[in-house]
C-alpha positions in Angstrom: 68.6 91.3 88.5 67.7 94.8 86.9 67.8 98.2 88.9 64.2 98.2 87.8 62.9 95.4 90.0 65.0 95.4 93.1 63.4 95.0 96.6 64.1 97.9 98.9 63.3 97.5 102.9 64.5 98.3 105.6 67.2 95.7 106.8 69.4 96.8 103.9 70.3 100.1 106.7 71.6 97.2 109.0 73.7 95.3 107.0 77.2 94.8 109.5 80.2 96.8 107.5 78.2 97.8 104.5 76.0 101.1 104.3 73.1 101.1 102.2 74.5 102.0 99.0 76.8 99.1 99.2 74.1 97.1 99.5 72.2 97.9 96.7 75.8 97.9 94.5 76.2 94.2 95.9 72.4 93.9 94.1 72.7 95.9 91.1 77.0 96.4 90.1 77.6 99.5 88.0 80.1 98.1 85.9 77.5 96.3 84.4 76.1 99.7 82.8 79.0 100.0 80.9 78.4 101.7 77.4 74.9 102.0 78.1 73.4 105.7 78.9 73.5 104.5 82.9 76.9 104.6 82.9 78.4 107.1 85.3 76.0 106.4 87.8 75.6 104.4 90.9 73.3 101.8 92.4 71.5 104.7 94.8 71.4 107.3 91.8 69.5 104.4 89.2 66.9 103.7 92.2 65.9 107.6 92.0 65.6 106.9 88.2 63.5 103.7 88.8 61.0 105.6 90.9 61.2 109.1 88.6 62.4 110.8 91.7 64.1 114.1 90.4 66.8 115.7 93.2 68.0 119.0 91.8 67.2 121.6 89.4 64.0 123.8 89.0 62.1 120.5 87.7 62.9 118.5 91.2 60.6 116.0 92.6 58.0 117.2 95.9 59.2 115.2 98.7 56.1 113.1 99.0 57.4 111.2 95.7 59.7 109.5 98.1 56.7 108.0 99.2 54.4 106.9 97.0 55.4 103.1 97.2 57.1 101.5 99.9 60.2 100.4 98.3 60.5 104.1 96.9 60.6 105.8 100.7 63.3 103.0 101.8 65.4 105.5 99.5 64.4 109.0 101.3 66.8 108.3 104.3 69.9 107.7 102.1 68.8 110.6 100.3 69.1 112.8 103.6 72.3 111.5 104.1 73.4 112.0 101.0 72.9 115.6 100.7 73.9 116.6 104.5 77.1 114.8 103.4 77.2 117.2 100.6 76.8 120.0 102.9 79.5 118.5 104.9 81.9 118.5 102.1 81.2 122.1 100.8 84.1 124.3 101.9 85.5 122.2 104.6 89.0 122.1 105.4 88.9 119.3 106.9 90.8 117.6 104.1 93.4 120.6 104.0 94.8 119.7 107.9 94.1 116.1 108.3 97.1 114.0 107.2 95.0 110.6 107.1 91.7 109.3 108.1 90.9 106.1 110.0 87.4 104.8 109.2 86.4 102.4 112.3 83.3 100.3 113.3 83.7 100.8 117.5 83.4 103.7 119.8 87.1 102.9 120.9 90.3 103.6 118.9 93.7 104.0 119.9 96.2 105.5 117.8 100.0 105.0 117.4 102.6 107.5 117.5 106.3 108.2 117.5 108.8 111.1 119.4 112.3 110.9 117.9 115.1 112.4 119.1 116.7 114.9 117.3 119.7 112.1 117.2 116.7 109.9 116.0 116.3 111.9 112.7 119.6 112.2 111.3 120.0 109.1 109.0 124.2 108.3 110.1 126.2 106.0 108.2 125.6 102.3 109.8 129.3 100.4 109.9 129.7 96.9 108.8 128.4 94.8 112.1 126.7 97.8 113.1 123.2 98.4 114.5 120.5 99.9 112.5 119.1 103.3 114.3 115.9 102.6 115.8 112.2 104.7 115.0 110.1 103.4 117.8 106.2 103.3 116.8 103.9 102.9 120.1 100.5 103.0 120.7 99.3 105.9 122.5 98.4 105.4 126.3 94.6 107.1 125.9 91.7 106.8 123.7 90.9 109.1 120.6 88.0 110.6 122.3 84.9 110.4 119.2 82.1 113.3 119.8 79.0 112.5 118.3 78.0 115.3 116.7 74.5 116.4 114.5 71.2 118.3 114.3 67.6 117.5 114.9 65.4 117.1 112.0 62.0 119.0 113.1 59.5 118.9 110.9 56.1 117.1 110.2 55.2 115.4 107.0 52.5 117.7 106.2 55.0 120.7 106.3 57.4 119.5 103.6 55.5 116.8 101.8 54.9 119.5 98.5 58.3 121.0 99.4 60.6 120.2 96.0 63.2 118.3 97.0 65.8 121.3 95.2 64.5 123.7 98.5 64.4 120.9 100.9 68.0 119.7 100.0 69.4 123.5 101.1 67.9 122.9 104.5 70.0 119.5 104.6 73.3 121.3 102.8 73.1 123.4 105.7 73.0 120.9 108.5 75.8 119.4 106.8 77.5 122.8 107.0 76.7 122.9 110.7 77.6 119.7 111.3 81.6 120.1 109.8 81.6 123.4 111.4 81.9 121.8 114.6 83.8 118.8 113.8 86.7 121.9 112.4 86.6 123.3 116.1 87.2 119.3 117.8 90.3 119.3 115.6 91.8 122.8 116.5 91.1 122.1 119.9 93.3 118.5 119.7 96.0 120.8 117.8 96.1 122.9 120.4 95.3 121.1 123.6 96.0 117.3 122.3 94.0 114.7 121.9 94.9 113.6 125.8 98.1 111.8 125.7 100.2 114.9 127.1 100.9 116.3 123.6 99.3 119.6 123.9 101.1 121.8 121.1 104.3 123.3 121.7 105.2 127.5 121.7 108.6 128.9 121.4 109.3 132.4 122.3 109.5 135.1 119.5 110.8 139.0 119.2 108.6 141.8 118.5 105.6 143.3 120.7 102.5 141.3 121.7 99.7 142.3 119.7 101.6 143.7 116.8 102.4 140.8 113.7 105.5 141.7 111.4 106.9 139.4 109.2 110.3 139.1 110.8 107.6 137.2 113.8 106.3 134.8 110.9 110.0 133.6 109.5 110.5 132.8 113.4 107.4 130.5 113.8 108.3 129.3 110.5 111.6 127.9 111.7 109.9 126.5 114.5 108.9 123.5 112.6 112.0 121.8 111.3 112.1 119.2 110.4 108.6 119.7 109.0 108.0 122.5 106.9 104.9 124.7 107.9 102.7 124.2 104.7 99.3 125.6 106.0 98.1 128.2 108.8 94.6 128.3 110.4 93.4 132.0 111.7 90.3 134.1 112.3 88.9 136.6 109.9 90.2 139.2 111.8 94.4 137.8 112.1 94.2 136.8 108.9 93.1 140.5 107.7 96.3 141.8 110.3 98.5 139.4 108.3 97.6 140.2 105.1 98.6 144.0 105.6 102.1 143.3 106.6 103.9 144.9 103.8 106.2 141.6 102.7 102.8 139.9 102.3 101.4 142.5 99.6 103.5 141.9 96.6 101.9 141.3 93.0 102.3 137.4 93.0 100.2 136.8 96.0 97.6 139.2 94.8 97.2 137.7 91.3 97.0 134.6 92.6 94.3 135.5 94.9 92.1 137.6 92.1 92.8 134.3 90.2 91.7 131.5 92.1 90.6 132.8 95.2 93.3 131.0 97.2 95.5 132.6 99.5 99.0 131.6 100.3 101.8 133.5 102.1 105.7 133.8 100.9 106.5 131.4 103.8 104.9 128.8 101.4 101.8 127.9 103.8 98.0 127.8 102.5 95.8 130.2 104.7 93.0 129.1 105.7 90.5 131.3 107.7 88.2 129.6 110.7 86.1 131.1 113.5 87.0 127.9 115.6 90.6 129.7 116.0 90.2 132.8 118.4 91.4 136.3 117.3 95.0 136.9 117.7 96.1 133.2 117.3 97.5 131.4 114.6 98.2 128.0 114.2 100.4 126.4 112.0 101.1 122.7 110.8 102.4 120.6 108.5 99.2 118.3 107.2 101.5 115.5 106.4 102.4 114.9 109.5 99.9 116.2 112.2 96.7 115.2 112.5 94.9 111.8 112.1 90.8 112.2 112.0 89.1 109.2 112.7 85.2 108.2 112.2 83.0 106.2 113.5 80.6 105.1 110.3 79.4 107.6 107.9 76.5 110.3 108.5 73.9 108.4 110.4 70.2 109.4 110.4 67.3 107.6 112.5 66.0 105.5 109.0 63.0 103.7 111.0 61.5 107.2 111.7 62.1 109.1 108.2 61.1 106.0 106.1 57.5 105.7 108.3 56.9 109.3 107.8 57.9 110.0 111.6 60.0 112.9 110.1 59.4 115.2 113.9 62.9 115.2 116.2 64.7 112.5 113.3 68.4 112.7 114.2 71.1 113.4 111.8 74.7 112.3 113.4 78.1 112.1 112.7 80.6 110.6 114.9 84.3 111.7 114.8 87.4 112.3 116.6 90.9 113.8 116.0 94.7 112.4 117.5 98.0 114.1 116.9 100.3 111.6 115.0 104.1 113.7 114.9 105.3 115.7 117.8 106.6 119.3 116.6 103.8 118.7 113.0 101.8 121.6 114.6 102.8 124.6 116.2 100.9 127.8 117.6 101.8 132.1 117.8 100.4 133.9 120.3 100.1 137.3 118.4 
């Protein structure tokens, strides 16, 4: 069966462990547009072709298009969610601080974890007859607590229905942006207050004079983390402009690199990245490998029944997440 004569309705939004553009690959496989000029794209992308449907650039589609067939406005809620995911995805750090992520079908999860002893980490030698040191892996007493988080679509048909789908998609980009704004403050909250299992993060005491940062203060929170190594650091606008005027910081290497990618890292070896969801004069720093699990419940979900009938007024976009601490000691905070 062609991409060109597919049936689109809308049961293929409720198929159990399969979102809709699995479906339609499941219908219409790309690998078998292999050397032809669809290769490179998938199932969802050849259904926009099928119906003429343009999504970007100054020649994009009206957002009626979606609807001029029935089988064509099946698409427009995949479409939404499509695009908000893109929003999702533009400049989030998410990626940067998560060391894994768990993709679930419940609204319950429980994680596993494991505390060694500092005698648990040193690998000794094992004599003949010997028992083998021990890692114990349990499973954590609470729940990863998921927050459903998301925007109301509010709009009426009428209102958008000439809108091209290039202006309407910056709207969506930016509940997506909304969206991953507040999933970024659930996770510094669990990194700093735990995800509920009594493993808020820890604080050692440093030298120096609260409300002053010096570099001899950011070797000492560095050594805080062995035996992980502190390979990124999340701040506000303002600490991270207080950290990067400590002299040490200001040398040619970190500058270049700066004016040439736009990426800032610090001697200590750790990636900066700036957040509003860390308050001013805090700084948190954690070893991604090892600190932070995110978990989700399903991909971006938006109310299909309502977009696809035109019932575009109070149409909720969602996303449902959560975040658990995997490795005691991963993550670390300074109180400046």
């Amino acid at each position: 069966m062609g991409y060109d004569n597919l049936k689109l309705e809308k049961g293929m939004y409720r198929q159990e462990g399969m979102n809709f553009t699995q479906v339609l690959e499941s219908l219409d496989p790309s690998e078998n547009y292999r050397g032809t000029a669809l290769e490179g794209t998938d199932a969802f992308q050849r259904q926009l072709k099928r119906f003429g449907i343009r999504a970007k650039g100054a020649g994009s589609s009206p957002v009626e298009k979606f609807f001029r067939t029935m089988d064509s406005a099946v698409l427009f809620p995949e479409y939404i969610a499509r695009t908000v995911r893109q929003g999702m995805e533009e400049n989030d750090i998410l990626p940067a601080i998560t060391a894994t992520t768990t993709v679930i079908d419940a609204m319950d999860y429980r994680s596993i974890y494991s505390i060694p002893a500092d005698a648990d980490k040193e690998l000794k030698d094992v004599m003949e007859g010997a028992s083998i040191p021990e890692t114990e892996v349990k499973t954590k007493e609470h729940l990863v607590q998921l927050s459903k988080r998301g925007r109301m679509l509010v709009a009426s048909y009428e209102a958008i229905r000439f809108q091209k789908l290039d202006l309407f998609g910056v709207m969506l980009r930016q509940i997506g942006a909304h969206i991953q704004k507040q999933q970024l403050a659930d996770a510094v909250n669990v990194l700093i207050a735990g995800d509920g299992n009594e493993n808020a993060v820890g604080t050692a005491p440093i030298s120096g004079t609260k409300g002053k940062l010096a570099y001899d203060q950011l070797v000492e929170f560095w050594g805080q983390f062995d035996p992980y190594t502190m390979n990124t650091i999340l701040c506000s606008t303002a600490t991270m402009t207080d950290m990067l005027k400590i002299p040490e910081l200001q040398n040619p290497l970190t500058g270049l690199n700066f004016q040439g990618t736009g990426k800032l890292s610090t001697p200590l070896g750790a990636q900066l990245h700036r957040t509003s969801a860390v308050s001013d004069g805090v700084i948190i720093g954690l070893d991604n490998r090892y600190a932070l699990e995110l978990v989700r419940a399903g991909d971006v979900l938006v109310e299909y029944d309502k977009l696809i009938d035109r019932q575009l007024e109070r149409a909720a976009i969602t996303s449902i997440s959560g975040f658990g601490k995997i490795c005691d000691g991963a993550s670390c905070v300074l109180n400046v």
